[in-house]
Residue, then its C-alpha position, 0 to 999 in steps of 0.5 A: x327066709x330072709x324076712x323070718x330071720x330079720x322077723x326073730x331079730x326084731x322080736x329079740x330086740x323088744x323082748x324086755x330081759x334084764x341085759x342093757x338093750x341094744x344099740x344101733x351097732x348091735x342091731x346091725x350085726x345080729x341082723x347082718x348074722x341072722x340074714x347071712x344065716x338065712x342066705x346060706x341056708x337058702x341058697x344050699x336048699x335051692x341047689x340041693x331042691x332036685x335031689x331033695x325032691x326025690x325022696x319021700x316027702x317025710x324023708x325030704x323034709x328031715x333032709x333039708x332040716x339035716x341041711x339046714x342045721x349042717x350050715x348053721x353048725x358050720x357057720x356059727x362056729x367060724x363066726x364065733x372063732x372069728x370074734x374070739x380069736x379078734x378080741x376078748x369080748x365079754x357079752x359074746x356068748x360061750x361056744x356051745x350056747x352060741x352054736x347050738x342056739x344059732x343052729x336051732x334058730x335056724x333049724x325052726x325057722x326053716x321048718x316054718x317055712x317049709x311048712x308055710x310053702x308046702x300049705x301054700x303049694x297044696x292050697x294053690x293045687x286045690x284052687x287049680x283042681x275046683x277051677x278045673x271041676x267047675x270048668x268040667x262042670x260048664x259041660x253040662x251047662x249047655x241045658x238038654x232042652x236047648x238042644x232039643x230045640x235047636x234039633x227040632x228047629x233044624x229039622x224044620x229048615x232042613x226042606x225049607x231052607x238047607x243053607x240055614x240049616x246046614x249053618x245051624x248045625x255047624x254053629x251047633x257042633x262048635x258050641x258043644x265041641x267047647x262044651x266038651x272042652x271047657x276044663x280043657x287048655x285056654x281059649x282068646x277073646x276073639x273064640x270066646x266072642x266067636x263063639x258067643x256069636x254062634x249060640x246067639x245065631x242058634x237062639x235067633x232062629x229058634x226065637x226069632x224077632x224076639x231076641x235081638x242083639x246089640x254088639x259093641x266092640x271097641x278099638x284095638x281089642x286084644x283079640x289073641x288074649x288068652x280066656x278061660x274056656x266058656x266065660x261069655x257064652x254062659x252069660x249070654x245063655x242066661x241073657x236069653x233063658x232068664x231074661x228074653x224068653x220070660x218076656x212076651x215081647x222079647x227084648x235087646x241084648x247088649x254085648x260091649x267089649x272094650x278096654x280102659x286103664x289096661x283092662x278089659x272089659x266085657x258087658x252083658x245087659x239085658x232085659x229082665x223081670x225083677x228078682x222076685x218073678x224070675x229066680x236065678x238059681x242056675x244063673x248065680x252058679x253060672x256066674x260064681x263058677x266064671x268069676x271063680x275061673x277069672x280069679x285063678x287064671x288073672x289073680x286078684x285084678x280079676x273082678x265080675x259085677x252084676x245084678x238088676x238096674x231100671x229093668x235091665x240085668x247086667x253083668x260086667x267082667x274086669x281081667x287085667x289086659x298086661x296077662x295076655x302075654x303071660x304064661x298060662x296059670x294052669x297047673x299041671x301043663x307042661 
């Protein structure tokens, strides 16, 4: 409110009319009004939000434009007594010019803004909601045949080694309780990475030595960090469905976690044929639904790099490290 009102006093200064323009001092007194105005009307609006809340949203809207009008009316009309009754001052305008203009002044700029806050609250309710769609949509992300799998190799173990496979079923039930979970709350770096660890544990049993992994974990990680739900784990499904299961020999994948310039950084790298052998449809949706995710919950600072380099697939996500003490950006939590 108070950058529309200095907004319309600069506008008005450079408009080019007939009268003399202004000087420093009438500058300085228009500016000192107009804000003044906008204060006032600011703060009466922010009391009366509560009770303007309450009612309709039409009905809301005429009332807080009632409101504004109100306070300008009043406020105008004691400036311009003021002025008046100090001295006979030919360029002030008369009463009802100075008054009715200054009240529809005030009267427009506050439906701006409320119309520039109502589109903001909207589009950001709409940003929340595709988060949470595609947070909802990450449940079907853990493919059918992955589970078929990891059954089959259960079953498997179950006589030869029980121990392995009572851990698979374990490390099998976390996975997809996440699943189930995932436009559900917040997780930490340290679940996502537990996580991770135990998909990578299922897909090792099942692939053997051709699936190998490299871990990197740096120093003083901000484990308690919260993370949205399945953000390294879908990367690492598609390190191992696009990348090693193509490739007869298998290969190494590398996971480094650490943190630089109060960011965290997470690396996924891995072995893989060029882009025109092995399409990537379902990893480009995963990593388009992650990155989308990342930039709702850190905002802007939040960046997710990847593609293929000399053979090697590699995905890199930045989120700042100063939001882990912050509340949680999620609508509609309480």
């Amino acid at each position: 409110m108070l950058g529309l009102a200095q907004l319309t006093v600069i506008l008005v200064m450079l408009v080019p009319i007939a009268t003399p323009p202004w000087d420093a001092a009438g500058f300085i007194s228009a500016s000192g009004y107009a804000l003044w105005l906008a204060l006032s009307v600011s703060v009466l609006l922010c009391a009366g939000r509560r009770l303007l809340s309450r009612l309709p949203m039409r009905l809301g809207a005429a009332a807080a434009l009632g409101l504004a009008m109100f306070v300008a009316l009043v406020a105008s009309a004691v400036v311009h007594g003021l002025f008046a009754s100090i001295a006979a001052d030919p360029s002030l305008p008369e009463f009802g010019r100075f008054v009715g203009g200054s009240a529809a002044a005030v009267v427009l700029l506050t439906a701006i803004a409320l119309r520039y806050f109502y589109v903001i609250d909207r589009w950001q309710a709409q940003v929340g909601a595709q988060a949470r769609a595609e947070a909802d949509a990450l449940q079907a992300r853990i493919r059918p045949h992955f589970l078929f799998n990891s059954m089959n190799m259960i079953a498997t173990l179950l006589r030869r080694d029980p121990e392995v496979a009572e851990r698979a079923v374990l490390d099998l039930s976390d996975l997809f309780r996440a699943a189930l979970g995932a436009g559900e709350g917040t997780s930490t770096l340290a679940d996502e990475t537990a996580l991770a660890e135990q998909y990578l544990s299922i897909e090792q049993l099942r692939l053997g030595d051709r699936l190998r992994v490299r871990w990197d974990k740096g120093a003083g990680l901000p484990w308690s960090m919260p993370m949205p739900r399945l953000v390294l784990q879908p990367l690492l499904e598609n390190a191992v469905l696009h990348g090693i299961s193509r490739l007869p020999e298998g290969g190494t994948i590398d996971v480094m976690l650490g943190e630089r310039e109060g960011m965290l950084e997470i690396l996924v790298a891995n072995p893989s044929l060029p882009p025109s052998d092995a399409p990537a449809q379902g990893a480009g949706h995963a990593q388009a639904s992650i990155a989308h995710r990342l930039g709702y919950a850190f905002g802007p600072r939040a960046s997710m790099h990847y593609g293929w380099n000399a053979g090697r697939y590699a995905c890199t996500i930045r989120v700042p490290v100063a939001e882990r003490e912050a509340p949680w950006r999620e609508r509609g939590r309480p």
